[in-house]
N, CA, C and O atoms as a GROMACS GRO file, in nm:
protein
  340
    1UNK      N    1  13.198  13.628  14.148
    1UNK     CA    2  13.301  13.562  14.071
    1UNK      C    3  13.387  13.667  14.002
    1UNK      O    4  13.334  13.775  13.977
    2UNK      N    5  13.524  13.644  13.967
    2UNK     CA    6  13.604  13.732  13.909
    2UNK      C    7  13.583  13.737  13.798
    2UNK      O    8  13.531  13.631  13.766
    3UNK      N    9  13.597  13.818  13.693
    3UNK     CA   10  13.566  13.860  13.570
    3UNK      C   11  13.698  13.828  13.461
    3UNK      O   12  13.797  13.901  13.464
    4UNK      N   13  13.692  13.754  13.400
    4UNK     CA   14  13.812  13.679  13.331
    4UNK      C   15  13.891  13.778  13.284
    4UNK      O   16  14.014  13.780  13.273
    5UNK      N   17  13.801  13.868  13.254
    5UNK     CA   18  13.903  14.023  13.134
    5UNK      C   19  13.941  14.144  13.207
    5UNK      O   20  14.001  14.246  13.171
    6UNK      N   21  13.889  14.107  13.322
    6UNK     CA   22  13.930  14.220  13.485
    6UNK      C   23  14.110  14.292  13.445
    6UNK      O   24  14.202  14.217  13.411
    7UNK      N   25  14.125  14.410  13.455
    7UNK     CA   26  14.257  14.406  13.532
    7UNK      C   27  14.289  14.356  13.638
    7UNK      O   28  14.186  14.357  13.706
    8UNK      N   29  14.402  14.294  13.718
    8UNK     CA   30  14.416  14.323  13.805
    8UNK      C   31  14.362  14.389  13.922
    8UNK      O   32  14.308  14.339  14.020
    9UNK      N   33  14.393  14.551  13.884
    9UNK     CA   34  14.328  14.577  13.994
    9UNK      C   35  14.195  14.592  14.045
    9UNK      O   36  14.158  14.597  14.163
   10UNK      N   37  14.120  14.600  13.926
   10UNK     CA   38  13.952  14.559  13.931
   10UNK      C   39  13.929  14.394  13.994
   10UNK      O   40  13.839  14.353  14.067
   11UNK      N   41  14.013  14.340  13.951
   11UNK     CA   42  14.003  14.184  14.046
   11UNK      C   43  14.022  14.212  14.173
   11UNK      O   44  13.930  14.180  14.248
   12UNK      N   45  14.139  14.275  14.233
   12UNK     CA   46  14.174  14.298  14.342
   12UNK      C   47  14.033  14.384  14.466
   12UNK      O   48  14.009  14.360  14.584
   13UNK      N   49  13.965  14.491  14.363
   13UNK     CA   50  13.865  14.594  14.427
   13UNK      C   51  13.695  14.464  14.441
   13UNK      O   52  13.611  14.448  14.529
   14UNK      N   53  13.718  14.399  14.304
   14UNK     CA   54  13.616  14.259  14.360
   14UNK      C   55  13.577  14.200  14.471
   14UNK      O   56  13.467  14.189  14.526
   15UNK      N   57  13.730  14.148  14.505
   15UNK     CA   58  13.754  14.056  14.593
   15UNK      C   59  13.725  14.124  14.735
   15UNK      O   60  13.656  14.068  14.820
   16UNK      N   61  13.774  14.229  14.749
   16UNK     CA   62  13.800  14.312  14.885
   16UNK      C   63  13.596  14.335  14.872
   16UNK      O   64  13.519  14.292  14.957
   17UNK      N   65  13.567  14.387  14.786
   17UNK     CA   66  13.413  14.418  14.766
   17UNK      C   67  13.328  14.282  14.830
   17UNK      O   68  13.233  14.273  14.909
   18UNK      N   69  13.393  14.202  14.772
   18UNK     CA   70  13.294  14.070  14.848
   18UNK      C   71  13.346  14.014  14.981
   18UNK      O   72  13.272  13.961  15.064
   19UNK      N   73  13.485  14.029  14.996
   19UNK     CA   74  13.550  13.957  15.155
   19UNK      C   75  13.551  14.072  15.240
   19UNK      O   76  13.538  14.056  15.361
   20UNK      N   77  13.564  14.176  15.196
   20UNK     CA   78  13.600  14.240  15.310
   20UNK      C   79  13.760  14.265  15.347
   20UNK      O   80  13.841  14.210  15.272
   21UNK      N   81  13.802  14.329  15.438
   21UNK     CA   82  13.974  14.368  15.471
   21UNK      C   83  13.980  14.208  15.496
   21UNK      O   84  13.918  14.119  15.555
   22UNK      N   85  14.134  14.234  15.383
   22UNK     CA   86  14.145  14.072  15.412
   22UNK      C   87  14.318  14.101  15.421
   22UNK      O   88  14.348  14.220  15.409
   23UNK      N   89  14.425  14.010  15.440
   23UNK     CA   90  14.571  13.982  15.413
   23UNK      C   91  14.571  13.994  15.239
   23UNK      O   92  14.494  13.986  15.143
   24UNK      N   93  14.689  14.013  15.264
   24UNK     CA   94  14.737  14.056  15.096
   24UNK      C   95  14.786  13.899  15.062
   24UNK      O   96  14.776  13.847  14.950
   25UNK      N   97  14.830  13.846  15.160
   25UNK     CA   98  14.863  13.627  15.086
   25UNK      C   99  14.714  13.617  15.082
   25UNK      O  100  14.715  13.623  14.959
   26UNK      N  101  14.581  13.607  15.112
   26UNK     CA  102  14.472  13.628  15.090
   26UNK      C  103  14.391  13.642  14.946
   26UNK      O  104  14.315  13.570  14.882
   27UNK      N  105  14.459  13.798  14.925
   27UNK     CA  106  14.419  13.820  14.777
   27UNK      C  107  14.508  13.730  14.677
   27UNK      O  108  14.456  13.680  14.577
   28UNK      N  109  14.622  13.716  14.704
   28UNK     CA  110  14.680  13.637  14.627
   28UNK      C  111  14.657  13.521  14.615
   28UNK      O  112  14.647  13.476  14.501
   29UNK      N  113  14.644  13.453  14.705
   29UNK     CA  114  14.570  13.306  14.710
   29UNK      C  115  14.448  13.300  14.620
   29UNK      O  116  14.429  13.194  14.559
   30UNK      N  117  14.353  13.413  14.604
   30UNK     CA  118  14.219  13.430  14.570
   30UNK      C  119  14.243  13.425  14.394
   30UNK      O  120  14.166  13.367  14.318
   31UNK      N  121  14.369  13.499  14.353
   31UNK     CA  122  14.418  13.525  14.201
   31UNK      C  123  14.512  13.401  14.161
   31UNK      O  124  14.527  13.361  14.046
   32UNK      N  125  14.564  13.354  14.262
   32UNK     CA  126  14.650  13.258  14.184
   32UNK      C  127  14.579  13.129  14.126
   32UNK      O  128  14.481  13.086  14.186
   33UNK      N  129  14.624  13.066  14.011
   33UNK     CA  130  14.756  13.082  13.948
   33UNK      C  131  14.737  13.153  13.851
   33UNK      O  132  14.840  13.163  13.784
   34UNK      N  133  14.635  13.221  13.802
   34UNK     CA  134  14.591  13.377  13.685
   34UNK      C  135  14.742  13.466  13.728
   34UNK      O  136  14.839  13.478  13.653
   35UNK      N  137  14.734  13.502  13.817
   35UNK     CA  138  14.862  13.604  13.889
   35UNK      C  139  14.933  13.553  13.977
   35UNK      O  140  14.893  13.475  14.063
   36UNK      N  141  15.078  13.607  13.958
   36UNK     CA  142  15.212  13.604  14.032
   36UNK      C  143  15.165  13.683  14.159
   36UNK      O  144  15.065  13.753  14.172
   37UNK      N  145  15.283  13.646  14.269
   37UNK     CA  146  15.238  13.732  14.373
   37UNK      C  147  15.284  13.865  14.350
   37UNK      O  148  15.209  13.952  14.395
   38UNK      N  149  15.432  13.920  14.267
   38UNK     CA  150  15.451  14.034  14.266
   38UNK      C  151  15.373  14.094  14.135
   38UNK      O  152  15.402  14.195  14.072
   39UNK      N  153  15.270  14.006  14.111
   39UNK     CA  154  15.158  14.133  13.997
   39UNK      C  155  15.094  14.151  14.088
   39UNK      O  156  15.083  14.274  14.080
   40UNK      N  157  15.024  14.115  14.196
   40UNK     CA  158  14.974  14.150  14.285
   40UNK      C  159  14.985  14.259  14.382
   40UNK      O  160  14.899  14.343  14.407
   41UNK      N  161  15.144  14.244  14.453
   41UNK     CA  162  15.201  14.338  14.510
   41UNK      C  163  15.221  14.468  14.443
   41UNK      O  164  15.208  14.572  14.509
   42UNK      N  165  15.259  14.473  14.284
   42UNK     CA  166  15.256  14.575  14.256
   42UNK      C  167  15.090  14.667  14.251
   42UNK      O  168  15.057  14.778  14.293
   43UNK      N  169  15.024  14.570  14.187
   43UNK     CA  170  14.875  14.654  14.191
   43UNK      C  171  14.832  14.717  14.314
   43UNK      O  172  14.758  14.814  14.300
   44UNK      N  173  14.865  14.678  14.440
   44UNK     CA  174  14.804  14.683  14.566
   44UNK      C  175  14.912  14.774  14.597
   44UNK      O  176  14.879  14.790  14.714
   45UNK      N  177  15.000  14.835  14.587
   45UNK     CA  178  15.147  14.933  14.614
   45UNK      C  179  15.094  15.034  14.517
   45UNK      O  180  15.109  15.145  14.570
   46UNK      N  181  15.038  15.047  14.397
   46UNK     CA  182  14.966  15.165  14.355
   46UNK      C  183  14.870  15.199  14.363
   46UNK      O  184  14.840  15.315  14.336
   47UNK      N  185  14.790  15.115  14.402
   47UNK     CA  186  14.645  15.144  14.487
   47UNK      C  187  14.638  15.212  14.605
   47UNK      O  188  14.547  15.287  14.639
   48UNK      N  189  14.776  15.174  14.692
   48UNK     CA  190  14.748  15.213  14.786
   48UNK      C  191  14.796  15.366  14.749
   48UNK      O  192  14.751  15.461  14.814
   49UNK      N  193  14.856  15.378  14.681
   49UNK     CA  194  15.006  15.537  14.660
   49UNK      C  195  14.860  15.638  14.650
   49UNK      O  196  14.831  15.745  14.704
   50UNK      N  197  14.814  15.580  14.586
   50UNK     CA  198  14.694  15.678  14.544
   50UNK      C  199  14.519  15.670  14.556
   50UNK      O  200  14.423  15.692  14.483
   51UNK      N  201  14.545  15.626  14.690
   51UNK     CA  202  14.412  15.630  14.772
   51UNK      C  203  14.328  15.518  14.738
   51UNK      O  204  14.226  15.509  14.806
   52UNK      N  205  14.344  15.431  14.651
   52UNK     CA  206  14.182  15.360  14.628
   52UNK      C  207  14.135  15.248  14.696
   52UNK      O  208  14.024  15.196  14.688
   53UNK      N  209  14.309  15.190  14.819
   53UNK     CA  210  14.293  15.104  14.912
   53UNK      C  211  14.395  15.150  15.032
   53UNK      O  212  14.484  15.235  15.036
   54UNK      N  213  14.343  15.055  15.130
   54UNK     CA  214  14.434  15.097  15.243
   54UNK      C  215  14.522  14.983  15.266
   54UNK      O  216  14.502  14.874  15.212
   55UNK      N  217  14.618  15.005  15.342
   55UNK     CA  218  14.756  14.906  15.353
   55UNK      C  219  14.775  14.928  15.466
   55UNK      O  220  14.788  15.043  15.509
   56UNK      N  221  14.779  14.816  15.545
   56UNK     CA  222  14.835  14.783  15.678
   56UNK      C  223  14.877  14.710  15.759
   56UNK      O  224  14.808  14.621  15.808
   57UNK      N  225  15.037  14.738  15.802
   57UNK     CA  226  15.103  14.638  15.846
   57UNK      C  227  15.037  14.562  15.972
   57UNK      O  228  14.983  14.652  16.036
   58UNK      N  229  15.019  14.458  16.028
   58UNK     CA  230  14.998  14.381  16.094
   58UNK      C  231  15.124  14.304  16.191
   58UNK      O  232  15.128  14.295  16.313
   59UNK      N  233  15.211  14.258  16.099
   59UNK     CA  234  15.306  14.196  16.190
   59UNK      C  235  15.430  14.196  16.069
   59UNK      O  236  15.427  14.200  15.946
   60UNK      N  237  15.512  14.192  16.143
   60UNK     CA  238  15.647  14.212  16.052
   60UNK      C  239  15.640  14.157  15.898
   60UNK      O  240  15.722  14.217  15.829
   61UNK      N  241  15.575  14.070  15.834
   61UNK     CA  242  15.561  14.073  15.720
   61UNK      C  243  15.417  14.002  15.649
   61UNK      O  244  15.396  13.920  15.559
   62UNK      N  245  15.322  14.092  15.753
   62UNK     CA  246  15.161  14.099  15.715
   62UNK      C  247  15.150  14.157  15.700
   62UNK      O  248  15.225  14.242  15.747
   63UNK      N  249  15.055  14.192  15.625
   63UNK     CA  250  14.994  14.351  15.560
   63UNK      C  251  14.822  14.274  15.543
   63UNK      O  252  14.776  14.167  15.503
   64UNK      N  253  14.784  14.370  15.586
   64UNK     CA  254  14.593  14.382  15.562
   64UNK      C  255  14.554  14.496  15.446
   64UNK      O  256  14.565  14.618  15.457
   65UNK      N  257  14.511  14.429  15.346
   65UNK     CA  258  14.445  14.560  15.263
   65UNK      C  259  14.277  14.548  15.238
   65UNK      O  260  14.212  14.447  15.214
   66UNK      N  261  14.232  14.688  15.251
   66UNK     CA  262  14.097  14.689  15.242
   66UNK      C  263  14.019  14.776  15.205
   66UNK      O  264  14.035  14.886  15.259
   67UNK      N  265  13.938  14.768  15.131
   67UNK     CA  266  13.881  14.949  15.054
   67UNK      C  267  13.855  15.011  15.176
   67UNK      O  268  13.827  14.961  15.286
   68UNK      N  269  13.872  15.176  15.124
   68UNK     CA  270  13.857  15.312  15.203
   68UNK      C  271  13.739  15.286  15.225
   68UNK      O  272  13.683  15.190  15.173
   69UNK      N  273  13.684  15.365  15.303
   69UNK     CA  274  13.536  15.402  15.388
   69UNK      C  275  13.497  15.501  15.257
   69UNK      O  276  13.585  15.571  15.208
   70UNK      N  277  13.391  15.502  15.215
   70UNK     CA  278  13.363  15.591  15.157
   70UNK      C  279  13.354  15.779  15.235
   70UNK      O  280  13.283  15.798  15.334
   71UNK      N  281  13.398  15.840  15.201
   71UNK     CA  282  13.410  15.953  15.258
   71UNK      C  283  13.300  16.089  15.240
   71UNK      O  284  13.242  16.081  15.131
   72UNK      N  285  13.268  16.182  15.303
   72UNK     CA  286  13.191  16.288  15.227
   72UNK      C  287  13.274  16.344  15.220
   72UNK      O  288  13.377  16.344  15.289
   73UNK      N  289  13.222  16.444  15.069
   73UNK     CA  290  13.334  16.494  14.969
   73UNK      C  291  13.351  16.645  15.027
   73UNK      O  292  13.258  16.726  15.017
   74UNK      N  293  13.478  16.681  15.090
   74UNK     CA  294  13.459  16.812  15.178
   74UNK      C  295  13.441  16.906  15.116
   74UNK      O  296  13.445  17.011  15.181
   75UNK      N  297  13.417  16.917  14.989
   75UNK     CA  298  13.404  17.060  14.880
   75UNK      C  299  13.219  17.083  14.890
   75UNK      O  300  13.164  17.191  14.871
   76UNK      N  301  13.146  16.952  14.925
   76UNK     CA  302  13.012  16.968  14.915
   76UNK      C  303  13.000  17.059  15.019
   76UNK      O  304  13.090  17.066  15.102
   77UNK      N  305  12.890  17.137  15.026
   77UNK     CA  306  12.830  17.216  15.172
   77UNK      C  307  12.754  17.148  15.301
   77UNK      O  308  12.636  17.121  15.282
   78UNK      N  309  12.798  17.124  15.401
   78UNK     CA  310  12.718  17.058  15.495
   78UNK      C  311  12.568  17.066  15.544
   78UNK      O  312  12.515  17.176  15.535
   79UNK      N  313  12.524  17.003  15.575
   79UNK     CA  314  12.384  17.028  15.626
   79UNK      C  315  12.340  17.138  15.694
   79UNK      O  316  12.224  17.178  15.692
   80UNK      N  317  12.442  17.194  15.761
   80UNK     CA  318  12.397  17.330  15.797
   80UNK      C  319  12.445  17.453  15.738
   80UNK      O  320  12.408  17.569  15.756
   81UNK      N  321  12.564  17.389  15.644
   81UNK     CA  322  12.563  17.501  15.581
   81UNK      C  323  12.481  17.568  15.456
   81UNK      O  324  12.497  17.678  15.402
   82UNK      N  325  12.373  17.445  15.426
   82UNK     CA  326  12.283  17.417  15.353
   82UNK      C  327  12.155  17.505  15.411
   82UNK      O  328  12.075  17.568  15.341
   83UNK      N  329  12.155  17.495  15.526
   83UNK     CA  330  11.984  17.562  15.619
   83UNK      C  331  11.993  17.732  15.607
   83UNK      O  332  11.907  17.819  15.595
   84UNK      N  333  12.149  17.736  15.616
   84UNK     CA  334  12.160  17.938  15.620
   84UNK      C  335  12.153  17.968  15.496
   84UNK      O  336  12.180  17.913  15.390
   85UNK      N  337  12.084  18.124  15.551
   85UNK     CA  338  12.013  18.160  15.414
   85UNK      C  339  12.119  18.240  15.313
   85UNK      O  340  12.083  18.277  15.202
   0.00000   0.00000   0.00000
């Protein structure tokens, strides 16, 4: 369930957390009538600017958004670079 005192975009990282890559009319459907569609659009347009979701067009005016893959962090040392002495 969404968290009444959520930002935005913590609602938005919820939703995707429990559905999965979904359409952005999707998430909005999921927030409305709490949120407009362009509070939406904007949260999901700075999310995406700065990595914390992905955005992708689908068809001339679909877009799919969906959290990143979690990544390994390339500054850590790899497993083998871990074994040499």
């Amino acid at each position: 369930m969404i968290t009444i005192h959520a930002t935005t975009e913590e609602r938005i990282i919820e939703i995707l957390e429990s559905t999965g890559a979904c359409s952005l009319d999707d998430v909005v459907r999921f927030l409305h009538p709490h949120l407009s569609w362009s509070d939406v659009f904007v949260a999901v347009d700075r999310m995406s600017r700065d990595g914390r979701l992905l955005l992708r067009q689908l068809g001339y005016s679909t877009y799919q958004i969906a959290l990143p893959s979690p990544l390994v962090n390339p500054r850590l040392p790899s497993r083998q670079e871990e074994a040499q002495p």
